[in-house]
Residue frames relative to the residue before (quaternion, step in Angstrom):
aa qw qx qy qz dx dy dz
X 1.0000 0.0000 0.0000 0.0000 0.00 0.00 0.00
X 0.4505 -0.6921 0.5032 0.2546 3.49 -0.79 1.02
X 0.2542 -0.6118 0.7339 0.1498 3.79 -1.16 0.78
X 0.8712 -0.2173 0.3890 0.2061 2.71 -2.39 0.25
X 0.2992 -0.6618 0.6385 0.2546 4.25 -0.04 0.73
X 0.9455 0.1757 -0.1505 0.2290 2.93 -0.85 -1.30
X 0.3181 0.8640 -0.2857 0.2659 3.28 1.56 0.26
X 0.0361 -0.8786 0.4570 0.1340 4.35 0.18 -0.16
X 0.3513 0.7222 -0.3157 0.5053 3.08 2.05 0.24
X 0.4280 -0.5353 0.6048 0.4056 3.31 -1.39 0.00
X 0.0010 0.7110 -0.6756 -0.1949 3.56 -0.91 0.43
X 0.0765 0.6308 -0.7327 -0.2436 3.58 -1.46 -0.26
X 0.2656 -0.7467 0.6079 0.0485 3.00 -1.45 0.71
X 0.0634 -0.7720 0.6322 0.0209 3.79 0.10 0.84
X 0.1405 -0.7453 0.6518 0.0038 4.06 -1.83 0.66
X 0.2207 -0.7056 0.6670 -0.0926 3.30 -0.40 1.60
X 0.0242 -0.7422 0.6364 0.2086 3.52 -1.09 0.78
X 0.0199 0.6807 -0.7320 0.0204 3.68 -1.47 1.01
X 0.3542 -0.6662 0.6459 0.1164 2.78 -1.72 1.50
X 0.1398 -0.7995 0.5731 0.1134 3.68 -0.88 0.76
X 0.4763 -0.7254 0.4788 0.1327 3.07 -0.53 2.11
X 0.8444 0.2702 -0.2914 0.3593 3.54 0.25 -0.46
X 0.5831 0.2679 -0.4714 0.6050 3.72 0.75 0.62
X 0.8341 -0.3628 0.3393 0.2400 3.47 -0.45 1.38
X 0.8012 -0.2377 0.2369 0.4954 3.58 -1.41 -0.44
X 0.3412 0.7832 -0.4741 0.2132 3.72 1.16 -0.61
X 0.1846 0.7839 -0.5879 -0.0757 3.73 -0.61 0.28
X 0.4388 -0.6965 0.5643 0.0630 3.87 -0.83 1.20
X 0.1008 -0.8238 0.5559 0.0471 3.25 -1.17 0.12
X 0.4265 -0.6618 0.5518 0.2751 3.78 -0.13 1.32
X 0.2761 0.7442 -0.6077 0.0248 3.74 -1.06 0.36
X 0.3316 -0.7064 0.6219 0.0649 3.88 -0.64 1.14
X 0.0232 0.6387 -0.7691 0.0093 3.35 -1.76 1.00
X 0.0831 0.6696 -0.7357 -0.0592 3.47 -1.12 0.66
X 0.0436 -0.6529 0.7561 0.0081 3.43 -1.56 0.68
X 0.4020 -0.7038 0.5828 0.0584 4.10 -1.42 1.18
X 0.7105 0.3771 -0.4046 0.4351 3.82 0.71 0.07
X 0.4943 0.5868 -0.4894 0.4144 4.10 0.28 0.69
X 0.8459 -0.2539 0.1079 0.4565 3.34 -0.80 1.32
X 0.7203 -0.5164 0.1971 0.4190 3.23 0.62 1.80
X 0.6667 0.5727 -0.2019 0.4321 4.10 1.12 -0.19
X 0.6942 -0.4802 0.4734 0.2518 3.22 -1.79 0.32
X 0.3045 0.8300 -0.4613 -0.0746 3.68 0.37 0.46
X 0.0713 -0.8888 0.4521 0.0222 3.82 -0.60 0.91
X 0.4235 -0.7520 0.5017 0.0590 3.39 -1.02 1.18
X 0.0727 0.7353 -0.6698 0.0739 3.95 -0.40 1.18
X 0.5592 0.5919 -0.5793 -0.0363 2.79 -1.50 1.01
X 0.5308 -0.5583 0.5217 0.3665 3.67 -1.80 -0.54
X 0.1420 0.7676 -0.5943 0.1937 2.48 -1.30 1.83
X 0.5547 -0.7598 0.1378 0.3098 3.34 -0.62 1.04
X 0.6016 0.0212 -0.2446 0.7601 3.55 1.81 0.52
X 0.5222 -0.5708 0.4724 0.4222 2.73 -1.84 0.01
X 0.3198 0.6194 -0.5831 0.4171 4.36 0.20 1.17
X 0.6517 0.5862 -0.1801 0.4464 2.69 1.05 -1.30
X 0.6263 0.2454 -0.2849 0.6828 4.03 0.78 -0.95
X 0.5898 0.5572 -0.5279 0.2510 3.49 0.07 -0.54
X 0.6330 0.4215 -0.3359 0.5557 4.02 0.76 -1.50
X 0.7532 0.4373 -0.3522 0.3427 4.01 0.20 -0.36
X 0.7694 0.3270 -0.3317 0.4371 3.23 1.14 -0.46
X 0.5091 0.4380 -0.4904 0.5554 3.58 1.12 0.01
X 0.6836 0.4616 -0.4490 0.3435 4.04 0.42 0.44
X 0.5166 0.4956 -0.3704 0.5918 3.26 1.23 -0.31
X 0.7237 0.2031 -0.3490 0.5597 3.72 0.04 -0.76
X 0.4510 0.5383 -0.6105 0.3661 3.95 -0.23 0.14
X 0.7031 0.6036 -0.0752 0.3682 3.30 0.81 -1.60
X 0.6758 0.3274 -0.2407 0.6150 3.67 1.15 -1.40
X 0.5079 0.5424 -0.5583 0.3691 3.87 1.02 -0.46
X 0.7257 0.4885 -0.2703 0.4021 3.74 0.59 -1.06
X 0.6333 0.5585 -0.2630 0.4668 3.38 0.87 -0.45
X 0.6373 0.5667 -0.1746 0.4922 3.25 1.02 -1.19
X 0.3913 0.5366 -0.4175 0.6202 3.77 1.54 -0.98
X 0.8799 0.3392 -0.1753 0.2828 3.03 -1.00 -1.85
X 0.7187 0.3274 -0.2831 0.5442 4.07 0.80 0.01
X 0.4758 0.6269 -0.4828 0.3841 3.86 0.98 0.48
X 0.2169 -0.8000 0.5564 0.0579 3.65 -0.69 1.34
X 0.6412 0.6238 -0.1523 0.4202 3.56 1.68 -0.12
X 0.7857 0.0564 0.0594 0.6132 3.37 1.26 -1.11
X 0.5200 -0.5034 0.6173 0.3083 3.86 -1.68 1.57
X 0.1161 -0.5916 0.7854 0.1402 3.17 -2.08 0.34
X 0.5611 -0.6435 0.4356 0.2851 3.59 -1.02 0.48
X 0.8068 0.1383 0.0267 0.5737 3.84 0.04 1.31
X 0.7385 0.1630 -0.2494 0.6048 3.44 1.32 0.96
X 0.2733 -0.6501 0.6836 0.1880 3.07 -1.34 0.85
X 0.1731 -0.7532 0.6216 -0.1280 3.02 -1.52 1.19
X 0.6523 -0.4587 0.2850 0.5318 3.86 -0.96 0.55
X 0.7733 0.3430 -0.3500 0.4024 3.62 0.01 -0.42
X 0.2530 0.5421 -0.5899 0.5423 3.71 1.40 0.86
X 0.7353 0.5483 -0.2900 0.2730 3.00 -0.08 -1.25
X 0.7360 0.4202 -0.1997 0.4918 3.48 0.74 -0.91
X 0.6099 0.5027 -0.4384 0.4279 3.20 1.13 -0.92
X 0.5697 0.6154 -0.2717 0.4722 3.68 1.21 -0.64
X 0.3425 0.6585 -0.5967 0.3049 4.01 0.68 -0.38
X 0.9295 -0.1324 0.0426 0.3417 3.04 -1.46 1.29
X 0.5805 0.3547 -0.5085 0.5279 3.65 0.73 1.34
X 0.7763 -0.0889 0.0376 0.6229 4.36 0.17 -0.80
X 0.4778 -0.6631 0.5412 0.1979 2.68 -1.85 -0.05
X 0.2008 -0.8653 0.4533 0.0739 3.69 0.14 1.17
X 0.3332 -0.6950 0.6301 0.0946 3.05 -1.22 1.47
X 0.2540 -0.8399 0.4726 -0.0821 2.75 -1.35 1.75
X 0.5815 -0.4937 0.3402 0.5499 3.98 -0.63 -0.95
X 0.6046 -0.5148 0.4166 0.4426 3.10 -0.95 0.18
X 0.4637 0.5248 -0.5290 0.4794 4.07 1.16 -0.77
X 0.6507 0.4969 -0.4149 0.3969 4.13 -0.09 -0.93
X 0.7961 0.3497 -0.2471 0.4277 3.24 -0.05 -1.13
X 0.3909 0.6197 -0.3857 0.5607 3.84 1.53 -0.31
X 0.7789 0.4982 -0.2403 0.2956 3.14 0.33 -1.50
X 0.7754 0.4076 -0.1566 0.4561 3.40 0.67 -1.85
X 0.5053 0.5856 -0.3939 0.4966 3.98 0.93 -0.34
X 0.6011 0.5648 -0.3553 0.4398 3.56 0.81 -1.08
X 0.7165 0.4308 -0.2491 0.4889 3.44 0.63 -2.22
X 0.7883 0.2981 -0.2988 0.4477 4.31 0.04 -0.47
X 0.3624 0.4087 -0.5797 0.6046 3.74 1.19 0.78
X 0.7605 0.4638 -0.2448 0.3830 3.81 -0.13 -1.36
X 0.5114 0.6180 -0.3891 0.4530 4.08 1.41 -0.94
X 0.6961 0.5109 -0.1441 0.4834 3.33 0.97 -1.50
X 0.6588 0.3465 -0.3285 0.5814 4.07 0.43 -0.31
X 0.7356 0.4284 -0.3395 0.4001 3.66 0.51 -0.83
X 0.4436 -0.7059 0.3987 0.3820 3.70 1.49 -0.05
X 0.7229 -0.2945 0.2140 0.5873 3.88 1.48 0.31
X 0.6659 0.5867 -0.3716 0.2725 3.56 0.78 -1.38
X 0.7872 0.0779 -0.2733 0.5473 3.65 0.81 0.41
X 0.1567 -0.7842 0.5869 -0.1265 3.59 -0.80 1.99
X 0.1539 -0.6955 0.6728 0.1999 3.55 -0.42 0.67
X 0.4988 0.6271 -0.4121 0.4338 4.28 0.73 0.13
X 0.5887 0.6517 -0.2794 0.3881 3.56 1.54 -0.93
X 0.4139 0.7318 -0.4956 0.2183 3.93 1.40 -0.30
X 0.5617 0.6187 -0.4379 0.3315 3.86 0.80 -0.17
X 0.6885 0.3827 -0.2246 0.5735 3.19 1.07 -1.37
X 0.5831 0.5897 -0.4140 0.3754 3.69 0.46 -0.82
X 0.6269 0.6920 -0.2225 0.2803 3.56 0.96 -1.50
X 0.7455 0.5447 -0.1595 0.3494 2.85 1.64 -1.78
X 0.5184 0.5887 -0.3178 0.5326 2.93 1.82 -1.05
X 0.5500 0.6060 -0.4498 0.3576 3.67 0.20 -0.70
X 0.7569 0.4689 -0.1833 0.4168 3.18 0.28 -1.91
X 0.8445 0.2636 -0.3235 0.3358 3.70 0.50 -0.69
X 0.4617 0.4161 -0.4993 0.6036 3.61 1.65 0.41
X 0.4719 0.5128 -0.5770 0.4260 3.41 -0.29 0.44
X 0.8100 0.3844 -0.2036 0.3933 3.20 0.29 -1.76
X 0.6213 0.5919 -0.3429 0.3823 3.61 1.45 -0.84
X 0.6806 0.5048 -0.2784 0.4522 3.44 1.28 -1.00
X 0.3912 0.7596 -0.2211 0.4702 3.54 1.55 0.04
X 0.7861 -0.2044 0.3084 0.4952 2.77 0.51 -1.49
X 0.2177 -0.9038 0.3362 0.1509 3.44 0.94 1.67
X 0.4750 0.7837 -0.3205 0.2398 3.11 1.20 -0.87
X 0.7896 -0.0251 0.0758 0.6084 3.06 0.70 -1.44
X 0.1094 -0.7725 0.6072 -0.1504 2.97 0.43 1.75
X 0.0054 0.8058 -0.5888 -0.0631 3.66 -1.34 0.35
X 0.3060 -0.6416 0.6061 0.3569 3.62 -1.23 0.39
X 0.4592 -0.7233 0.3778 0.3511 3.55 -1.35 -0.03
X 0.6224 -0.4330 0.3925 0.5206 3.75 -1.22 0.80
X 0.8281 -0.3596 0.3944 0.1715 2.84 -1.92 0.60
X 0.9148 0.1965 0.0899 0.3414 2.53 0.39 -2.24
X 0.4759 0.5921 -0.4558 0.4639 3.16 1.36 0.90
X 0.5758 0.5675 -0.3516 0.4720 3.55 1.80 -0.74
X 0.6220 0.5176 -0.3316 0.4850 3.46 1.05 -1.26
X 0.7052 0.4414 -0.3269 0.4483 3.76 0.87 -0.61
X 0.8591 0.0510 -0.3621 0.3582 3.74 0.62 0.44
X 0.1516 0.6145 -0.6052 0.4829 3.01 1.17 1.36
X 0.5210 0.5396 -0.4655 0.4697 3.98 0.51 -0.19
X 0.7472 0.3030 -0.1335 0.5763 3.89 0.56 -1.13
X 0.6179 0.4883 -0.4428 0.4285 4.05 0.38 1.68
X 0.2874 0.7225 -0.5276 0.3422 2.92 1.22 1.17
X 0.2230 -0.8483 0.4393 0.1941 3.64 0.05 1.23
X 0.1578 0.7076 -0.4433 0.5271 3.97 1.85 0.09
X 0.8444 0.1887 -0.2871 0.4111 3.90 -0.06 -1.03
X 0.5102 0.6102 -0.4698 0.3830 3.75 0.96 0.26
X 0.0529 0.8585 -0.4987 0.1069 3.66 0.04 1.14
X 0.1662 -0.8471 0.4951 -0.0987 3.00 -0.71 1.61
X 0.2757 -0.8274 0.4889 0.0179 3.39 -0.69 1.33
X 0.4872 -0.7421 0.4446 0.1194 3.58 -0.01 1.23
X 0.8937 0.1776 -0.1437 0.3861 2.49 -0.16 -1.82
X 0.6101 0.3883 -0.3209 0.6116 4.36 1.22 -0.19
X 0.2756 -0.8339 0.4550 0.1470 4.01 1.02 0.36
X 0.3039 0.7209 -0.4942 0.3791 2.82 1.26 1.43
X 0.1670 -0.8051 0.5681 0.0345 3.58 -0.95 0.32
X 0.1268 0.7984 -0.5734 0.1329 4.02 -0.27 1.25
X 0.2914 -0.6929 0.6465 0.1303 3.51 -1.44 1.32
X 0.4395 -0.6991 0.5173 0.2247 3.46 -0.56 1.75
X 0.6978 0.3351 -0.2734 0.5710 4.09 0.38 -0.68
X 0.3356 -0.8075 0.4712 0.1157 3.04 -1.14 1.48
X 0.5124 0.6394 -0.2272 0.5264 3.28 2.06 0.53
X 0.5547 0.4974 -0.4254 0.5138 3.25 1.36 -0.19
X 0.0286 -0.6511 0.7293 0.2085 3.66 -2.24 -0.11
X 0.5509 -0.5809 0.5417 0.2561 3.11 -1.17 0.34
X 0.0903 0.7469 -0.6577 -0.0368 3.96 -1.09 0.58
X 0.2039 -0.7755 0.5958 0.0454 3.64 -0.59 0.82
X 0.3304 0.8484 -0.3908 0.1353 3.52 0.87 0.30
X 0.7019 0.4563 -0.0613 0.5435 3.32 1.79 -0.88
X 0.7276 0.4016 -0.1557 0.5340 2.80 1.71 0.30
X 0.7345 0.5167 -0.2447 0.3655 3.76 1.30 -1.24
X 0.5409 0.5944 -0.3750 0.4621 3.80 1.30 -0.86
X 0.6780 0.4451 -0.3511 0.4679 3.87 0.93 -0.89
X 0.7725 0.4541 -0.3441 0.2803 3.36 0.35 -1.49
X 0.6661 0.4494 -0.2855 0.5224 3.52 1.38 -1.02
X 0.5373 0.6485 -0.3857 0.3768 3.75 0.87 0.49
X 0.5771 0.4616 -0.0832 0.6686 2.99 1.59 -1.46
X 0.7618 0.3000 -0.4691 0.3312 3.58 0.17 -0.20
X 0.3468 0.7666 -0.3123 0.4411 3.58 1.68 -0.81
X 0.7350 0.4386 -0.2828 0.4329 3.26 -0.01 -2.02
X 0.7646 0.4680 -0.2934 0.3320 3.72 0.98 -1.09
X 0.4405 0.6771 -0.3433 0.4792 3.44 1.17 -0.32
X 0.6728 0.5355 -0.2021 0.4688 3.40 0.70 -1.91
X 0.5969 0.5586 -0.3078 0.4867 3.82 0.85 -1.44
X 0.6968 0.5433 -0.2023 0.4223 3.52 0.39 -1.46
X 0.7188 0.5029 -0.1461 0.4572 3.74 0.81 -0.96
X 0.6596 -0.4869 0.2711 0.5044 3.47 1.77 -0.64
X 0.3423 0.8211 -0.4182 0.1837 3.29 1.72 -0.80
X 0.3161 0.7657 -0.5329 -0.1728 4.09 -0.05 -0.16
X 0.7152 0.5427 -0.1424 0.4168 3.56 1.11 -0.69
X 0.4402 0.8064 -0.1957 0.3430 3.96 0.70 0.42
X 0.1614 0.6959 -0.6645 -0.2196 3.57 -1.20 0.55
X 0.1970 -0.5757 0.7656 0.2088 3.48 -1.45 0.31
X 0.0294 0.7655 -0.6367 0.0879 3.25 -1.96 1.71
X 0.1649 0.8962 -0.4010 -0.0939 3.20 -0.14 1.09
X 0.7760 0.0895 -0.0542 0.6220 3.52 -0.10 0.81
X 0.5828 -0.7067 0.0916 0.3906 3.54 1.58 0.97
X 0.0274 0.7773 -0.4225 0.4654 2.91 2.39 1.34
X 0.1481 0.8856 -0.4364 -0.0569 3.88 0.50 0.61
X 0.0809 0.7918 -0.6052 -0.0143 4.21 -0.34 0.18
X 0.2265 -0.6672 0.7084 -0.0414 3.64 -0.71 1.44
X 0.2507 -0.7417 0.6096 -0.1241 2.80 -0.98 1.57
X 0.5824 0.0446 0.0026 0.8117 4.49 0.42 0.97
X 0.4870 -0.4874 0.6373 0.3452 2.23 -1.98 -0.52
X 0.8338 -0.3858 0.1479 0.3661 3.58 -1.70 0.06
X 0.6977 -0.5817 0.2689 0.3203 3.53 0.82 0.18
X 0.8485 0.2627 -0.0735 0.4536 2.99 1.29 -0.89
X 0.7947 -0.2306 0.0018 0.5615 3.48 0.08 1.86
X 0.5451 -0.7553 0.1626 0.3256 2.92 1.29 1.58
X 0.0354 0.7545 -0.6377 0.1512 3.84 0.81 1.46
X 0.4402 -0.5689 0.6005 0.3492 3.47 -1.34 0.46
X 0.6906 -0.3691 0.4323 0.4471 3.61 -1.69 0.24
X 0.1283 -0.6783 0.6904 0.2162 3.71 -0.97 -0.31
X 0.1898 -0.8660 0.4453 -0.1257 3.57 -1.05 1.08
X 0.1376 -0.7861 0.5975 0.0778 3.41 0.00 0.78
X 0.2111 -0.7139 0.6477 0.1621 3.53 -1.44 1.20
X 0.2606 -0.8477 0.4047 0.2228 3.66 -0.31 0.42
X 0.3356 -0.7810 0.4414 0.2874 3.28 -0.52 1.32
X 0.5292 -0.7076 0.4343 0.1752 2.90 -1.33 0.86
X 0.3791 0.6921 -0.2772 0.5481 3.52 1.43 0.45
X 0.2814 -0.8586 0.4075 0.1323 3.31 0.75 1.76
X 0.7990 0.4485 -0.1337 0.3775 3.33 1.03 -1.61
X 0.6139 0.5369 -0.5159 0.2623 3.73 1.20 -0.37
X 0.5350 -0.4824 0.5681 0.3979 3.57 -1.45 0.17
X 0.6413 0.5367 -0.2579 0.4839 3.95 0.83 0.79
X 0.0217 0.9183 -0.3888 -0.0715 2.95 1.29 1.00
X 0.8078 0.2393 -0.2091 0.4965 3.64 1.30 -1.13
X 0.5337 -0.7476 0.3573 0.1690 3.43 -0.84 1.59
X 0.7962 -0.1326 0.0057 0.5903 3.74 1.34 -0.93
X 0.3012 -0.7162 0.5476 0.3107 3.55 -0.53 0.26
X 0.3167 -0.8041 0.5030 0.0029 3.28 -0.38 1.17
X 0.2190 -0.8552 0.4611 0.0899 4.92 -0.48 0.25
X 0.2697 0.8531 -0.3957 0.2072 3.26 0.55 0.81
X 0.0266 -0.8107 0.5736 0.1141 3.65 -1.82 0.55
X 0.8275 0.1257 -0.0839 0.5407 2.92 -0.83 0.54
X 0.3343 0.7364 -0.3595 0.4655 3.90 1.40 1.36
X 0.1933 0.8430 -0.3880 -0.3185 2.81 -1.09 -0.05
X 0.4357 -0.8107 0.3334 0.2044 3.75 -0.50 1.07
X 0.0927 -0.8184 0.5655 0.0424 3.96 -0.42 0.78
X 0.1603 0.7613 -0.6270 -0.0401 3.77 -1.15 -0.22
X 0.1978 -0.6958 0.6893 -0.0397 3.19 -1.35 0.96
X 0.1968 -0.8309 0.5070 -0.1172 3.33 -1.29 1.27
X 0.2366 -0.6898 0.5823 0.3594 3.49 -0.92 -0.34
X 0.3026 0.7677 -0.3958 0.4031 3.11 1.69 0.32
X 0.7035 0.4908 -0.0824 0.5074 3.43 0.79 -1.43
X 0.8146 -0.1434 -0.0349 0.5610 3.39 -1.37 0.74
X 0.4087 0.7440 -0.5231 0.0758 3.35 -0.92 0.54
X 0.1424 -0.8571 0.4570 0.1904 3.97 -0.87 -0.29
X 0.3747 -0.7700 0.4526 0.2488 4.02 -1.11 0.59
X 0.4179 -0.6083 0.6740 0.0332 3.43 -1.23 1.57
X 0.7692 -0.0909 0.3901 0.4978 3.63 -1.09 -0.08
X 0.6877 -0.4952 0.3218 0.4222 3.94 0.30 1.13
X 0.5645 0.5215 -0.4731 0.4308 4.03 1.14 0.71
X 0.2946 -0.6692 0.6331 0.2541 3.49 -1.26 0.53
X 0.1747 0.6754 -0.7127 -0.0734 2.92 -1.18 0.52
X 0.5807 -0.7109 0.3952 0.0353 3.22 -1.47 1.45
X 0.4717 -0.6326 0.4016 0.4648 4.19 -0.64 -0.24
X 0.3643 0.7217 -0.4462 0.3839 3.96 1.41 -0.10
X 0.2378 0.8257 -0.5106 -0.0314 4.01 0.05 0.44
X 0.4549 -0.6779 0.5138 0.2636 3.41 -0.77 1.28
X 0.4190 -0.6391 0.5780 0.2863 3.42 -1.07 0.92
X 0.7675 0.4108 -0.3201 0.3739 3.51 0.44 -0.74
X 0.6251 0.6067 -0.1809 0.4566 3.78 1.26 -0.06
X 0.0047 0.7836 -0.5806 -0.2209 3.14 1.14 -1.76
X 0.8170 0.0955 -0.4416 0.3583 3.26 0.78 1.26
X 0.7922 -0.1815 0.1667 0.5583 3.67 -1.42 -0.20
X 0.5039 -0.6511 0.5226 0.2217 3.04 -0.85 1.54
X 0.3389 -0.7957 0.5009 0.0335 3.64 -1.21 0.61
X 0.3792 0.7321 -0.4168 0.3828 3.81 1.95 -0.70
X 0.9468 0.1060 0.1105 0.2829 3.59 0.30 -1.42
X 0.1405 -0.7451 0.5295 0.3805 4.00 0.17 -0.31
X 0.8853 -0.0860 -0.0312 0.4559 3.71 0.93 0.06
X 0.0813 0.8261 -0.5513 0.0832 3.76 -0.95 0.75
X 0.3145 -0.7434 0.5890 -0.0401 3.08 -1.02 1.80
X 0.1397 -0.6617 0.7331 0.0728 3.63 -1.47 1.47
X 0.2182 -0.6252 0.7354 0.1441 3.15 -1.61 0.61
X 0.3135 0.7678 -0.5436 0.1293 3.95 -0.98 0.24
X 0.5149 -0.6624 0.4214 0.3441 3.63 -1.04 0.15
X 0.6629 0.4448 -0.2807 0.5329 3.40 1.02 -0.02
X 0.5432 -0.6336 0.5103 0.2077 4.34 -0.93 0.83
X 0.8044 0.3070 -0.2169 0.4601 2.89 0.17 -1.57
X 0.5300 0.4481 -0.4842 0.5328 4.51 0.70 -0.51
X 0.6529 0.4625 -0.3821 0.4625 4.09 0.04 -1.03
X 0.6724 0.3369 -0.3337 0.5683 4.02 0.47 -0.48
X 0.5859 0.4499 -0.3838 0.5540 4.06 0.59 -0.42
X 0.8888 0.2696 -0.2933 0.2265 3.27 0.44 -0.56
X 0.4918 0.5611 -0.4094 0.5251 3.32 1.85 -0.32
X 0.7711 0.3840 -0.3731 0.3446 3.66 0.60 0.37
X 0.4922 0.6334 -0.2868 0.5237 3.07 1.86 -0.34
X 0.6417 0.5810 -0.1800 0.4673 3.65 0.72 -1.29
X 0.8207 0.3248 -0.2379 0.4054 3.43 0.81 -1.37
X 0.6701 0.3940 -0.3593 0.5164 3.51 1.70 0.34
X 0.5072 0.5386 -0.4689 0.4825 3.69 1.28 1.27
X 0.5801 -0.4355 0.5521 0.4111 3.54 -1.47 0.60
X 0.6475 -0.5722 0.3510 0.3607 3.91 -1.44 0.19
X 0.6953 0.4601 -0.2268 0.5035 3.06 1.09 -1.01
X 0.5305 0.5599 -0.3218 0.5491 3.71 0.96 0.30
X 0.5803 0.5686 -0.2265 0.5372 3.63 1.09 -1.11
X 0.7066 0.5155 -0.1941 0.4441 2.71 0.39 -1.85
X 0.5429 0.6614 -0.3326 0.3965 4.17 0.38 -1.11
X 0.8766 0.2951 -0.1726 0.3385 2.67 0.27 -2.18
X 0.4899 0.7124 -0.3690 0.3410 3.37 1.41 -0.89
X 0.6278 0.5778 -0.1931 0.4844 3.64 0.83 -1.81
X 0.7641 0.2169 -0.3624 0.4876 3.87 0.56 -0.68
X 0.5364 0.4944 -0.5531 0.4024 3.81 0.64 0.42
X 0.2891 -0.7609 0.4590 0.3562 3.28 -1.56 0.65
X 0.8078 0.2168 -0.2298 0.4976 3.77 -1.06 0.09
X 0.4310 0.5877 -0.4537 0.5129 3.31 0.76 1.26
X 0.0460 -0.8175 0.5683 -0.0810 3.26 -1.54 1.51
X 0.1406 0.8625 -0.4551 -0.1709 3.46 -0.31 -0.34
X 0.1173 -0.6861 0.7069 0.1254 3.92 -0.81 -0.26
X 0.2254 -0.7358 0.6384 -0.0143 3.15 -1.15 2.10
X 0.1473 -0.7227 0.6668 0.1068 3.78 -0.65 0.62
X 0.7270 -0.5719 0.3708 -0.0826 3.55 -1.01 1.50
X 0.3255 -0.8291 0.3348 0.3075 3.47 -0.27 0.55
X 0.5657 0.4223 -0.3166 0.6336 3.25 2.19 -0.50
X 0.7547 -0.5423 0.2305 0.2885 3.87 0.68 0.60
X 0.1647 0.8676 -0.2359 0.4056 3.38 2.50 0.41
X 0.0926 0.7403 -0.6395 -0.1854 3.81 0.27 0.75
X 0.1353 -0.5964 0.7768 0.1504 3.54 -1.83 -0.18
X 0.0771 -0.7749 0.6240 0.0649 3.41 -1.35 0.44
X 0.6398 -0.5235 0.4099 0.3855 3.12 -1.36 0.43
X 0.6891 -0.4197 0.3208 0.4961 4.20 -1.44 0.14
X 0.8100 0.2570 -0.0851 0.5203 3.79 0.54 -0.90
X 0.2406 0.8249 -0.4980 0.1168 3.55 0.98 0.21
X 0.5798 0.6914 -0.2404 0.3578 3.34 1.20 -1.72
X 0.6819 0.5562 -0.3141 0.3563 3.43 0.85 -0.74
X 0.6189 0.5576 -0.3382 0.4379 3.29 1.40 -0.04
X 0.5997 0.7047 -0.2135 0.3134 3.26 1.41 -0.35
X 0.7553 0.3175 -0.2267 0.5267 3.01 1.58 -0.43
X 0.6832 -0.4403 0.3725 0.4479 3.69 -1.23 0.85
């Protein structure tokens, strides 16, 4: 079977045949793509299509797309002939660097969303975020002598995450960080927004039948293809050790489902986890929850909010959730307690 050309990814491509009783003689065909170089993650294409050309032009568009996206939201690595988010920073407090329009898409979104989420998700926060990085890295290196970081180096660039000094210029699509100490990090924010904008491209092009998942950044596209079944979902408990790995199965179309964990990227201190979730008000690994699923129709709000949510008391979460519309979530507890949003339940059934 013929993979993806222009791809450098692993791809695998699996074919399920399903006849679909209710569009006549029509017969579809389940086919899977997964490729490992997009925003550091697993990202994987499912869908039904009536050959495999057919999934083939759709899934080499979507990943054409997250390849470009992925450029233009990388805070780590130059591309040749593009400024990208880690221009920006490298730029802190000397020019202002003209960017794509996807950035300036992007960073308007995250300080509309800074402002509903009450702070709890700051793309301005890369100083403190950075630090964490650097010393899980080094812990996962070399467990032994893992460490957490001093206080007073966190409290000291938490000073330079005022997201106020990130000044964006429309109309010259330029985009300067007035403190020459601050960095941008789009992490809580770029896997969704460039999911959700993809998924729309893909829709626009013919897409009708489909999920796109990156880094478990999920967006169903129709429904499942076959005599219009909803998607079926698995929320993953966040309870490394139970023999229960998936917590609820969840039925959706045309949705999309996020979760965040302490489950997920994380390292051990002195027999403590601490996770990549950092409370702004703490300067460390949030503590409210060990995991919390958004449901919604939109990627990039469901990634704002599984990170926003998991750095809010419940009854705060819970508020902000209730005044969005077509929005759910379900918060799972540090002693293993689920809560759910007012209308969650509806997701529960086929």
């Amino acid at each position: 079977m013929k993979t993806l050309k222009k791809l450098t990814a692993i791809i695998i491509i699996l074919a399920f045949s399903i006849n679909l009783t209710a569009c006549g003689d029509i017969k579809k065909t389940r086919y899977e793509a997964e490729f490992l170089v997009l925003f550091d993650t697993v990202t994987k294409i499912v869908a039904y299509t009536e050959s495999e050309e057919e999934f083939t032009k759709y899934s080499q568009l979507i990943y054409d797309n997250l390849k470009e996206y992925h450029e233009l939201y990388d805070i780590y690595h130059d591309y040749p002939g593009k400024n990208n988010i880690k221009t920006i920073n490298d730029n802190a407090g000397k020019k202002p660097v003209k960017v794509d329009r996807k950035i300036i898409d992007l960073l308007l979104f995250s300080k509309e969303w800074y402002k509903k989420t009450d702070s709890k998700m700051n793309i301005a926060f890369g100083a403190v975020l950075k630090i964490w990085h650097d010393y899980r890295t080094a812990g996962l290196d070399n467990e032994e002598n893992a460490k957490i970081p001093p206080m007073d180096i966190l409290k000291k660039a938490s000073q330079h995450t005022d997201i106020n000094k990130v000044k964006i210029d429309e109309k010259n699509s330029t985009v300067y960080l007035e403190d020459p100490e601050m960095s941008l990090d789009v992490g809580a924010v770029g896997k969704g927004y460039a999911t959700e904008q993809v998924s729309r491209i893909a829709e626009e092009k013919g897409f009708k039948s489909g999920l796109i998942s990156v880094g478990g950044n999920i967006r169903s596209i129709g429904n499942k293809g076959v005599d219009g079944q909803l998607w079926n979902l698995g929320i993953q408990n966040p309870d490394t050790e139970s023999e229960n790995s998936t917590l609820k199965l969840i039925y959706v179309a045309d949705k999309s489902v996020v979760s965040s964990g302490d489950y997920e990227r994380y390292y051990t201190v002195n027999g403590k986890r601490y996770h990549h979730i950092i409370d702004p008000i703490t300067l460390f690994p949030s503590e409210y929850f060990s995991a919390v699923t958004i449901v919604t129709h939109d990627s990039g709000m469901a990634d704002v909010l599984s990170t926003a949510i998991f750095n809010m008391p419940f009854e705060q979460g819970s508020k902000l959730i209730d005044s969005l519309p077509d929005t759910e979530a379900l918060w799972v507890a540090k002693d293993g307690k689920i809560k759910d949003s007012t209308n969650f339940d509806k997701y529960l059934n086929k």
